[in-house]
Structures are given as C-alpha cells and as structure tokens.
N, C-alpha and C positions, 0 to 999 in steps of 0.2 A: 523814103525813109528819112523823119528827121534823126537832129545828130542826138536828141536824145533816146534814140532807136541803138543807137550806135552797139554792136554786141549784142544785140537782144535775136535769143534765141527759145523756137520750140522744142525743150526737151522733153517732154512726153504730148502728145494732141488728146484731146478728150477722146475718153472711153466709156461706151455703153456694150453692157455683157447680162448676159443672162446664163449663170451656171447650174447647171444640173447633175445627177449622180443617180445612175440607171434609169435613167427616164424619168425621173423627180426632179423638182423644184429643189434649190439648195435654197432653205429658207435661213434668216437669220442669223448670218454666216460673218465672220469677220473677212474683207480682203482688203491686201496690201499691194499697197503699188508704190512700188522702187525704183528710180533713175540714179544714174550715176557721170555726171560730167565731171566737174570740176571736185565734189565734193559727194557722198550719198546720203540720200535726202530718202525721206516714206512719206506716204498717209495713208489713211484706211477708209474705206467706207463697208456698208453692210450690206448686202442682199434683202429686197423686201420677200415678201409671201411666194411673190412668183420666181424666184430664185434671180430677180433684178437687181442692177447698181448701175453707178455712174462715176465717173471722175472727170472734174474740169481740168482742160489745155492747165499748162505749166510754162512760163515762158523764164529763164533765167538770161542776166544780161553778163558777159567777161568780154573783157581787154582780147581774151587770148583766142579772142571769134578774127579780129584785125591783124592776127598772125597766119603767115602763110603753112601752117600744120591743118592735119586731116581732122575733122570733125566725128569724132565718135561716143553715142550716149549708148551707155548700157540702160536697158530696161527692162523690166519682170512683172508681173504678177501673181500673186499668191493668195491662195484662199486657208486658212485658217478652220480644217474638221477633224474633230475627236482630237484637240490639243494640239493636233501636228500641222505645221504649215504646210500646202502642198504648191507648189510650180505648177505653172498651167498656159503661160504664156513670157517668151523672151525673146528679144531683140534687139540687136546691134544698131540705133538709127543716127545716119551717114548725113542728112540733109537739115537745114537749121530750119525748112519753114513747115508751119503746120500741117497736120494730114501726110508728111513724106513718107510715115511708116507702108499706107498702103496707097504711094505715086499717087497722094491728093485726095483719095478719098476718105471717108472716119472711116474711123473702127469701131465698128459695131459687130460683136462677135457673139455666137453659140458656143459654149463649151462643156463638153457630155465629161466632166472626170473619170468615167471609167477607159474613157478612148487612151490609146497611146500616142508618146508623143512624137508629132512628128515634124521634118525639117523641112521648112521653104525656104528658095530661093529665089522667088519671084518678084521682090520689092527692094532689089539694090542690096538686100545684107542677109545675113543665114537669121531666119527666126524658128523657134523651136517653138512650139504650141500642140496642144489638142483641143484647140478648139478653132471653127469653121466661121467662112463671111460670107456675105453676100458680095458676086464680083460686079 
C-alpha cells in the first residue's frame, strides 16, 4: 500500500443483482444503494428488461481508518415499486477490503421481493436480505 493508499477504504464492493416479483423480471425499476461511514452517500442505477443492474466498488479514503476504533459501514439497498421504496438487502460491513461483505467473494445476488426477509450471520456481521447467492 502506498502512502497515498493511506485510509482508503472499501465501503460498498461491486453489486450484481437481478430482482424479481413473483417470478417476473422487475423491469425498469429505480434502485438505490446507500452506505453510510463517515457521512451517507446514494446512487441509483436501473434494472434492464431482465430485471438486471449493477453498481461499481466505492472506495472512500478517512484519517479515522489510522485510528485504533472499530470499523463499521451501514449498507442497504433499495428498489423503488409503485412509488414506494422497498428494502431488500442490509448489512453492517466490519472489514476495509473489497469483497468482505461475503469473506472475499462478489455479490452477486437473486432476489424474489415477494420472499421474506431474512437474517444471516454467516459473514462476520447480521445481514437482513431476501434475496439468495451462489456459495
């Protein structure tokens, strides 16, 4: 790591999702995706035809990474149907380098919106989701 590395961290890793809603394609969908370290920040992208999106890694650099305090990033995403925003995926992530949300691998997720949501603890921090990975 050079020293202009110094505090750089990954608060969200790239996301590939494909959402659906009873066995459909969510096509042309607004989704939002939120982190929250130092400050909380969005962006959105759209679901193509086949109810697909993407978001690129996010890496933020603070002073307060070279302080001996715990590392905690909120993160969410949210899909935007019939007006309402819904929740569909959140997570507490504990680790600064890319991929830690699932111990190094992407995320690449299924997510059926009619499913309930439900709690993991299998990646260092409680994540709420209904939606599914490949392991």
């Amino acid at each position: 790591m050079s020293i202009f590395d110094a505090g750089k961290t990954c608060v969200f890793s790239e996301v590939q999702a494909r959402l659906m809603r009873d066995g459909e394609p969510v096509e042309n969908a607004k989704v939002i995706r939120r982190w929250e370290w130092n400050d909380l920040h969005e962006d959105s992208a759209a679901t193509d035809e086949n109810g697909y999106f993407e978001f690129p890694v996010v890496f933020e650099k603070s002073i307060s990474r070279m302080l001996p305090i715990e590392l905690v990033i909120a993160q969410g995403l949210y899909v935007v149907i019939d007006g309402e925003e819904v929740k569909f995926w959140s997570n507490s992530k504990r680790e600064p380098e890319e991929n830690a949300e699932f111990q190094g691998r992407p995320i690449t997720l299924s997510c059926e919106l009619t499913d309930e949501m439900k709690i993991y603890r299998d990646f260092g921090s409680r994540m709420r989701t209904l939606c599914t990975w490949e392991d």
